[in-house]
Residue frames as a rotation matrix with the C-alpha (Angstrom) as fourth column:
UNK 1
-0.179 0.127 -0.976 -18.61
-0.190 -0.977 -0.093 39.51
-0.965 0.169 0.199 -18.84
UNK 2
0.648 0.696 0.309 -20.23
0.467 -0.043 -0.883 39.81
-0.602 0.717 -0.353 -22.42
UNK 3
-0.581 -0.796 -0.169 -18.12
0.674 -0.587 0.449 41.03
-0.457 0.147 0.877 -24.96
UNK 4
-0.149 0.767 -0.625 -19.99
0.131 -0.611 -0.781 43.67
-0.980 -0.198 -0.009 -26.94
UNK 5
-0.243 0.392 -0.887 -19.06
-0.849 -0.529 -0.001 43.01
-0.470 0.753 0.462 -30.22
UNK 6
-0.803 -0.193 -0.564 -19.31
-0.374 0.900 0.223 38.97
0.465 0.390 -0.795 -30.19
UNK 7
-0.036 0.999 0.001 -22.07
-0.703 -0.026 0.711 38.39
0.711 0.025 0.703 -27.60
UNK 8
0.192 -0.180 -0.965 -19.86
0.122 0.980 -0.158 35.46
0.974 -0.087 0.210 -25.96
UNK 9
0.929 0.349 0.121 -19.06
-0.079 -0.132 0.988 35.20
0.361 -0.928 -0.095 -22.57
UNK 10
0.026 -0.811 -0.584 -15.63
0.571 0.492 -0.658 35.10
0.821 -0.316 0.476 -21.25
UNK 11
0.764 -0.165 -0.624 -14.82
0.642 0.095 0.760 34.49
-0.066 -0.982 0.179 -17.63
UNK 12
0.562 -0.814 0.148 -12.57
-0.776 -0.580 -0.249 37.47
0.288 0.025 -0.957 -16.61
UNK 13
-0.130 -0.985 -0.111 -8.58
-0.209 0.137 -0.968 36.27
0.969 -0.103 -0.223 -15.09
UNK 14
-0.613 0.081 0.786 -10.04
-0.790 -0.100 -0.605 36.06
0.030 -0.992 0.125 -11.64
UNK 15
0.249 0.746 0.617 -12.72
-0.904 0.407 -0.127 33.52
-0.346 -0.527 0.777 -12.26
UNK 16
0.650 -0.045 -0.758 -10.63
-0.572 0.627 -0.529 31.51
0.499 0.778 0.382 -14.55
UNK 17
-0.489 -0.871 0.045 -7.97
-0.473 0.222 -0.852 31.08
0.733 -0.438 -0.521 -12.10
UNK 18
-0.372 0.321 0.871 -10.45
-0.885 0.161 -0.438 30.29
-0.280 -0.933 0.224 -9.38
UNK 19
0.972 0.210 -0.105 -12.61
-0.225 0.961 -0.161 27.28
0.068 0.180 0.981 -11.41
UNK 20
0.444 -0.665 -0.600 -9.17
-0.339 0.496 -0.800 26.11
0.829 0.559 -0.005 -12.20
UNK 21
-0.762 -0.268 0.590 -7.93
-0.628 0.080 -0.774 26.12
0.160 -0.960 -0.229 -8.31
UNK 22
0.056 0.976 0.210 -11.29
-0.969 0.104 -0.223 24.55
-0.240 -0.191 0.952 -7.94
UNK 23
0.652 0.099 -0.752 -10.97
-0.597 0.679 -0.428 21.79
0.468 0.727 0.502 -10.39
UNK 24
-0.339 -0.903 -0.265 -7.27
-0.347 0.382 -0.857 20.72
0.875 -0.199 -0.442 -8.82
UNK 25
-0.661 -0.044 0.749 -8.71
-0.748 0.111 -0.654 20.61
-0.055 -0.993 -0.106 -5.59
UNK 26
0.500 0.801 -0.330 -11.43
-0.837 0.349 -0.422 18.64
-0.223 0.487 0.844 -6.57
UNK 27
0.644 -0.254 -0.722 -9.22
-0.186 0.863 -0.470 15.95
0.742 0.437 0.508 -8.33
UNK 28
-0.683 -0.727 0.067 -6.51
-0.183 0.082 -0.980 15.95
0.707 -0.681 -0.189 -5.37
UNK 29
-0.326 0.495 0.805 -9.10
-0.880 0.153 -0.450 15.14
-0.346 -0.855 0.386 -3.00
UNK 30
0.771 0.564 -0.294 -10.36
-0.633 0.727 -0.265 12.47
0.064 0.391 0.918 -5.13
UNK 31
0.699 -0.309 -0.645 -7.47
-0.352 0.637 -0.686 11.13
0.623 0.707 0.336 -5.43
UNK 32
-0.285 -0.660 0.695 -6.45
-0.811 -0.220 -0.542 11.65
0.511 -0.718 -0.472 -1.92
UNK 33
0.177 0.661 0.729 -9.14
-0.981 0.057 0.186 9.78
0.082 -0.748 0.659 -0.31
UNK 34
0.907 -0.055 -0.418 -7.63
0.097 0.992 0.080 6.12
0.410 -0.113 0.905 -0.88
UNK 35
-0.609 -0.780 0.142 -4.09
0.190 -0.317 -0.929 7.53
0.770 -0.539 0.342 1.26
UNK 36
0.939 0.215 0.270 -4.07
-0.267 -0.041 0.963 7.25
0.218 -0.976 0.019 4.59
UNK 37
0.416 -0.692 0.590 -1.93
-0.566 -0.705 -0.428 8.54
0.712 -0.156 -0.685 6.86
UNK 38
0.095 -0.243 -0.965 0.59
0.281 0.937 -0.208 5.68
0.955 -0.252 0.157 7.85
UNK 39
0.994 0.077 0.080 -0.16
-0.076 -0.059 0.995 5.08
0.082 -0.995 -0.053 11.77
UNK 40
0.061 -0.834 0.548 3.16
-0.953 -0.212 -0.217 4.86
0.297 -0.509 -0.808 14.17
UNK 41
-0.805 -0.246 -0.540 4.32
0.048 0.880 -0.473 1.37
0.591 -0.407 -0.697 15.62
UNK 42
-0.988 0.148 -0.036 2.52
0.030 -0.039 -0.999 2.33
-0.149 -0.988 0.034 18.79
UNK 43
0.040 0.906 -0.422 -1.31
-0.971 -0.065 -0.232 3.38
-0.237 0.419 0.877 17.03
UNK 44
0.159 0.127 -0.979 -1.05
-0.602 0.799 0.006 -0.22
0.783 0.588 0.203 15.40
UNK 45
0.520 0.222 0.825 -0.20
-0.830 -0.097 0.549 -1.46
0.202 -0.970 0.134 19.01
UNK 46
0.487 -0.494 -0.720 3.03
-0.110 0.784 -0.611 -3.51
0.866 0.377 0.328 17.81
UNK 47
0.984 -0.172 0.039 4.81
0.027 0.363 0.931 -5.12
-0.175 -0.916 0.362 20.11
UNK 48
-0.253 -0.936 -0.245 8.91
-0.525 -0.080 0.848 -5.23
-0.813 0.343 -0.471 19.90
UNK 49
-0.711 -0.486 0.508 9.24
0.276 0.472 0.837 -8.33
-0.647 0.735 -0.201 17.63
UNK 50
0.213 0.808 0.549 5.86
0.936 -0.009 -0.351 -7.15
-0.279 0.589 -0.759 15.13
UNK 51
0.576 -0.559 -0.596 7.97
-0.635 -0.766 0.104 -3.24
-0.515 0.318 -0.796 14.95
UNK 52
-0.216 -0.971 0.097 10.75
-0.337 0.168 0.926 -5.39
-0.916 0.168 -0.364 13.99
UNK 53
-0.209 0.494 0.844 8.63
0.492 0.799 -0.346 -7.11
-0.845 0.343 -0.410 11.40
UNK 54
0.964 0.261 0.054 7.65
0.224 -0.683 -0.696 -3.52
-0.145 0.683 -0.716 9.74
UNK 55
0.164 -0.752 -0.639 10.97
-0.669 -0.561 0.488 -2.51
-0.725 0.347 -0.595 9.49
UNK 56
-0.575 -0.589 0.568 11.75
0.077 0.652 0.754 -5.35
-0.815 0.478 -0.329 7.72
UNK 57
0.206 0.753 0.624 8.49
0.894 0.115 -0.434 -5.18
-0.398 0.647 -0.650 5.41
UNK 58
0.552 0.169 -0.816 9.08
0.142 -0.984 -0.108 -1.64
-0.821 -0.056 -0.568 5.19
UNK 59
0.027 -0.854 -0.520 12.44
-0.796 -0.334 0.506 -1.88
-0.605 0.400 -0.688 3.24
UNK 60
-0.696 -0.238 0.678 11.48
0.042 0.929 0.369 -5.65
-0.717 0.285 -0.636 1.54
UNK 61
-0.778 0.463 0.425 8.30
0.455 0.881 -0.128 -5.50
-0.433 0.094 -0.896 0.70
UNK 62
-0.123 0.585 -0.801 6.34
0.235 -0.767 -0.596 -2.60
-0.964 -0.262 -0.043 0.80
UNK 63
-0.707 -0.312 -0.635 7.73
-0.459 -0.480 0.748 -1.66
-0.538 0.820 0.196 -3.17
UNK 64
-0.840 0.363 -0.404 5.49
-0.458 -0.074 0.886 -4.20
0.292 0.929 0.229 -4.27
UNK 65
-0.607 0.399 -0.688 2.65
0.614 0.784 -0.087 -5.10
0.505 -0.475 -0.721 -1.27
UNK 66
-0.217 0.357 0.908 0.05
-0.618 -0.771 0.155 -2.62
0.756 -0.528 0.388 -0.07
UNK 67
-0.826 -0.483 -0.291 0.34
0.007 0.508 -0.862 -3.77
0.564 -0.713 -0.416 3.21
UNK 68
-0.698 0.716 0.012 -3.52
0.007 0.024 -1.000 -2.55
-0.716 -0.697 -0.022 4.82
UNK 69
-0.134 0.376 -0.917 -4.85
-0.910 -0.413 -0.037 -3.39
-0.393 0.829 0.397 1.27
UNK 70
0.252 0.038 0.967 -6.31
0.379 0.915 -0.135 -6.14
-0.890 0.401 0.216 -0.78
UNK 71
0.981 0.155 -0.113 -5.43
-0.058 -0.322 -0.945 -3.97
-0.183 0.934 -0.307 -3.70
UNK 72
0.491 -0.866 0.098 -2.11
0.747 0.476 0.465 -5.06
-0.449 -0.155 0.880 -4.42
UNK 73
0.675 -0.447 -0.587 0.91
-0.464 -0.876 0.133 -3.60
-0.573 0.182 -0.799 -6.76
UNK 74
-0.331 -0.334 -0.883 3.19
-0.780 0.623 0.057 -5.39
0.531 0.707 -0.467 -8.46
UNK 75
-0.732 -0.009 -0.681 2.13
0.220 0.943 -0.249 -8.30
0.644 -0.332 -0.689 -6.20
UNK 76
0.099 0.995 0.004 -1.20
0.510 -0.054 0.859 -8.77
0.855 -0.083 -0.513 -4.25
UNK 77
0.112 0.103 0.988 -2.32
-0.503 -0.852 0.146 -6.71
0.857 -0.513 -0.044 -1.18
UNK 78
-0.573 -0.146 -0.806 -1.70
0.191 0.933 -0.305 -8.40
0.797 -0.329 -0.507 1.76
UNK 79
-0.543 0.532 0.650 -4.23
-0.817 -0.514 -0.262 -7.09
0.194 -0.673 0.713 3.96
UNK 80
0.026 0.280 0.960 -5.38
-0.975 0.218 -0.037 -10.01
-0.220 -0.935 0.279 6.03
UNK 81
0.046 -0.239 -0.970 -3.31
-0.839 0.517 -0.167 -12.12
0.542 0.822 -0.176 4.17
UNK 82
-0.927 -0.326 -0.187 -3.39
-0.222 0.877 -0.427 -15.03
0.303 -0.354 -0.885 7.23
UNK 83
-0.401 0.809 0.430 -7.15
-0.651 0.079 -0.755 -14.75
-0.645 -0.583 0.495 7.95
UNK 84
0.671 0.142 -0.728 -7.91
-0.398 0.897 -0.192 -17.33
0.626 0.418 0.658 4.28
UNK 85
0.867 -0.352 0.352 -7.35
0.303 0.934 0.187 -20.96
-0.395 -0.055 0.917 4.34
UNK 86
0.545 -0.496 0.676 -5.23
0.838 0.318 -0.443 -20.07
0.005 0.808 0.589 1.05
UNK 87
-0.619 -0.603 -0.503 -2.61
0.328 -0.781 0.532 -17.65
-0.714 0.164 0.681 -0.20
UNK 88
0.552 0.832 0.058 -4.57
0.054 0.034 -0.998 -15.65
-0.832 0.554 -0.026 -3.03
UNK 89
0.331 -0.360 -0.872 -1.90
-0.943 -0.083 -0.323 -15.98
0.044 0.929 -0.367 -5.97
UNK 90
-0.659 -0.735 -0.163 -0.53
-0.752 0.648 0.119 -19.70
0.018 0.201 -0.979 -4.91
UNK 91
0.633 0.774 -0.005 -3.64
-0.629 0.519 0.579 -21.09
0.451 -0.364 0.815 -3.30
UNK 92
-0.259 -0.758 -0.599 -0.72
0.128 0.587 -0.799 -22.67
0.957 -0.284 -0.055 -0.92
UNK 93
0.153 0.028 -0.988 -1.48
0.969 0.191 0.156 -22.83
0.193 -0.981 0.002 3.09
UNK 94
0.241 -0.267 0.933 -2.05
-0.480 -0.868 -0.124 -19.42
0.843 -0.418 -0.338 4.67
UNK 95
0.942 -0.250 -0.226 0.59
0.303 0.336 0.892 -20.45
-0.147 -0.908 0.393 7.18
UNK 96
0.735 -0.643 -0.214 3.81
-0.565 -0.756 0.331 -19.56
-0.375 -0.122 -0.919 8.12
UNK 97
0.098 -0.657 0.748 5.62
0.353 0.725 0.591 -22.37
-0.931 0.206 0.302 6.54
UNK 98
0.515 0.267 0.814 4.00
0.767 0.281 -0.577 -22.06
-0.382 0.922 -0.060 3.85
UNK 99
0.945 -0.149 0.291 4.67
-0.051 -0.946 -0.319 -17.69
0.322 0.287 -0.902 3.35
UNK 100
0.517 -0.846 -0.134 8.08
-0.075 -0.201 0.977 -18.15
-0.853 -0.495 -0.168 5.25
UNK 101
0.203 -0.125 0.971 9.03
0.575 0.818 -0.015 -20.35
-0.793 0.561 0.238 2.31
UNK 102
0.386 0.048 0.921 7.95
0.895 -0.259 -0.362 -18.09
0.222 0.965 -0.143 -0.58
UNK 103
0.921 -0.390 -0.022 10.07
-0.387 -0.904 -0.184 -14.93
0.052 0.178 -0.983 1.19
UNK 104
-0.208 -0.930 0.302 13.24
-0.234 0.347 0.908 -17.24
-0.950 0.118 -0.290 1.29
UNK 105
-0.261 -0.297 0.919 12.75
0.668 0.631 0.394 -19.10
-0.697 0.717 0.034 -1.71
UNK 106
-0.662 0.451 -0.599 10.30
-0.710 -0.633 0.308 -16.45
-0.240 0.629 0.739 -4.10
UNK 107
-0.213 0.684 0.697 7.91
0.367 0.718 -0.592 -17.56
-0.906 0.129 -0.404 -6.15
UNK 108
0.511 0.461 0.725 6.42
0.859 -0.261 -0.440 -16.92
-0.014 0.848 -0.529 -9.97
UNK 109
0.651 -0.315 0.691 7.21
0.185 -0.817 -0.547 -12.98
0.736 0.484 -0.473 -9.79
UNK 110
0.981 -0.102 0.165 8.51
-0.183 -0.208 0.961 -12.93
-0.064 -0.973 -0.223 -6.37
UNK 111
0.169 -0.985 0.024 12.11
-0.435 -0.096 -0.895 -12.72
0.884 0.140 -0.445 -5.92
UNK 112
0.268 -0.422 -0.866 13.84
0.951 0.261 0.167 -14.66
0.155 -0.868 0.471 -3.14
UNK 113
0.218 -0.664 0.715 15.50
-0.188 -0.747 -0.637 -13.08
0.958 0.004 -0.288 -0.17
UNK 114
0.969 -0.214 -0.127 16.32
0.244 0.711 0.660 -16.22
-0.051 -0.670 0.741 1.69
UNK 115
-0.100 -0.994 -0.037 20.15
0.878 -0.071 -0.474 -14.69
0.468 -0.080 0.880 1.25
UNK 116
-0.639 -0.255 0.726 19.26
0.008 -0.945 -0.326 -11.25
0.769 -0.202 0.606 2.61
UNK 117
0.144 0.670 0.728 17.05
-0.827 -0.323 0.461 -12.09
0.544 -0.668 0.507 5.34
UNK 118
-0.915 -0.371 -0.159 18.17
-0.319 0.906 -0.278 -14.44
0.247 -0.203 -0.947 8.23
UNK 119
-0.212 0.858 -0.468 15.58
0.904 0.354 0.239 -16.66
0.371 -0.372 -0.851 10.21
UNK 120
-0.408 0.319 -0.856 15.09
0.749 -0.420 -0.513 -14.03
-0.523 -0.850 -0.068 12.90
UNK 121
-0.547 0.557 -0.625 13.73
-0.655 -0.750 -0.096 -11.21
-0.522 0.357 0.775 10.48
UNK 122
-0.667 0.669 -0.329 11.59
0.225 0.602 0.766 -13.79
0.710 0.437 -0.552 8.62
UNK 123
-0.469 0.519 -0.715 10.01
0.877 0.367 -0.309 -14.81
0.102 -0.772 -0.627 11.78
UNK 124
-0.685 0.000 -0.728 9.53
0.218 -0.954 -0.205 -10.85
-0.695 -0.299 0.654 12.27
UNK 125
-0.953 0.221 -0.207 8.25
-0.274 -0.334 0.902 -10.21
0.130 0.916 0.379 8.82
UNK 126
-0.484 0.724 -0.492 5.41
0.422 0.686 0.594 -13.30
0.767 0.080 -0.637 9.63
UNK 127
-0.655 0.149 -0.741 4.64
0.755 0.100 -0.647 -12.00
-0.022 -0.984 -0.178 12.91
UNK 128
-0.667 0.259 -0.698 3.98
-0.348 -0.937 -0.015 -8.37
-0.659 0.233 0.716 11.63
UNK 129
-0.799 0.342 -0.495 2.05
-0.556 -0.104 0.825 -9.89
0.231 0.934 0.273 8.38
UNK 130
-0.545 0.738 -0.397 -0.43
0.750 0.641 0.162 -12.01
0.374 -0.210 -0.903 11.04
UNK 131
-0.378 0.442 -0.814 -1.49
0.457 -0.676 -0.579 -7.99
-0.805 -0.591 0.053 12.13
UNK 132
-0.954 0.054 -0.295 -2.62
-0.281 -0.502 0.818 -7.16
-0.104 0.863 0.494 8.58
């Protein structure tokens, strides 16, 4: 609407609210579209010991590993982190010695958690991190 004694335009209370609803949606979709909705055990088509694996990632790792990602977080993505020769931050054997190692022992930023994890969740963890 025009005002009549300025000439300017202002958007009544209805259309301001609407661009503005507009605008949010807009940026929430943008910002939606790298989230995806985390699959079930059963969609991902784990087996017992590879479930057992996510639980463990779930509660270890996850805080600082985007697990179906090469984009990382505090620490790199591990999204088909056994399909290189190499690790990409050690350039060490993509192998399970090699990754068992650096969740018992750590590494650079990595914390250990060779005292909180026995063998048998390790083994889990690897198993699950050869389906990424």
């Amino acid at each position: 609407m025009k005002s009549s004694l300025t000439g300017n335009y202002r958007p009544s209370g209805y259309r301001v609210t609407w661009i503005a609803m507009a605008v949010l949606a807009l940026v929430f979709g943008l910002v939606g579209c790298d989230v995806e909705r985390r699959k079930s055990d059963a969609e991902l088509g784990l087996n017992a010991q590879q479930a057992a694996g996510r639980k463990v990632y779930d509660r270890y790792c996850d805080q600082c590993h985007e697990p179906y990602s090469s984009r990382g977080k505090k620490g790199p993505g591990l999204k088909g982190v056994f399909k290189k020769p190499y690790l990409s931050e050690s350039g060490l054997p993509a192998n399970d010695e090699r990754a068992g190692d650096i969740v018992r022992l750590g590494r650079s930023k990595m914390p250990a958690f060779g005292r909180e994890l026995n063998d048998q969740q390790v083994q889990d963890l690897l198993v699950y991190m050869h389906t990424l």
